[in-house]
N, C-alpha and C positions, 0 to 999 in steps of 0.2 A: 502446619503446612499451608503457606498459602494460596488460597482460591486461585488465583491466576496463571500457578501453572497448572492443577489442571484442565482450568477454562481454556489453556493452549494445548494442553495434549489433547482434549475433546474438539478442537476446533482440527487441529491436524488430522486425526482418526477420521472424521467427520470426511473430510476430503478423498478419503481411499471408498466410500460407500459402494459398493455395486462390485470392486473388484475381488481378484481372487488372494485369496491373504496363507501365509503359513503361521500356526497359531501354536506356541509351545508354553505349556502349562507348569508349572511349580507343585503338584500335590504331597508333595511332603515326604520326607524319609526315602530317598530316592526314589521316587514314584514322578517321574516327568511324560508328560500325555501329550505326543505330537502330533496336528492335525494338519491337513489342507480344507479349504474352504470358502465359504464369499464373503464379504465384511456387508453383511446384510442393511443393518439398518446403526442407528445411534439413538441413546434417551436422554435422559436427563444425567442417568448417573452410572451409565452399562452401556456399551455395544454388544450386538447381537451378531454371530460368524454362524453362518451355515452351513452344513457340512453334511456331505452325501457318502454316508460309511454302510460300505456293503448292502446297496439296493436299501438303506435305511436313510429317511432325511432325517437329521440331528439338529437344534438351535441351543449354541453351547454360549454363555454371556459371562462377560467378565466386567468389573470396575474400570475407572480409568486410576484409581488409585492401583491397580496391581501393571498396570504399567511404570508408573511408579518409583513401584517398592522392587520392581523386578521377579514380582510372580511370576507374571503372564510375558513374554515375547511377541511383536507381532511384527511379522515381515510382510512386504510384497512378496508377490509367489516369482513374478517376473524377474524383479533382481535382484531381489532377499535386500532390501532395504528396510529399515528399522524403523518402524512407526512409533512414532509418540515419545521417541528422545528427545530433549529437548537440550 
């Protein structure tokens, strides 16, 4: 896999920071965990979504490799736009 697309999907992610994102997850054997939230921060090798579930603050992180592989989904909240397709 070469570095450059993820160095593109992390630059793209990198750009939604601060907004509110829809976050749907892959945990395996039908088991899919769909969230709302803020696209908090970005690292070197994870972004960090924030998520306010039932009076509980949550920091749920994913790779930018499960964007990817198509683990992880991440939309704008506003117009359910696809983050880190490339």
């Amino acid at each position: 896999m070469p570095k450059n697309v993820l160095e593109e999907i992390k630059k793209e992610v990198k750009s939604f920071v601060g907004q509110e994102v829809l976050v749907k997850a892959n945990r395996g054997r039908r088991k899919d965990m769909k969230k709302e939230g803020i696209l908090e921060k970005i690292h070197s090798n994870v972004f960090v979504v924030k998520i306010d579930d039932h009076d509980q603050i949550r920091r749920l992180s994913f790779s930018y490799a499960d964007l990817l592989t198509d683990n992880v989904e991440l939309k704008t909240k506003e117009d359910e736009r696809e983050i880190g397709i490339i």
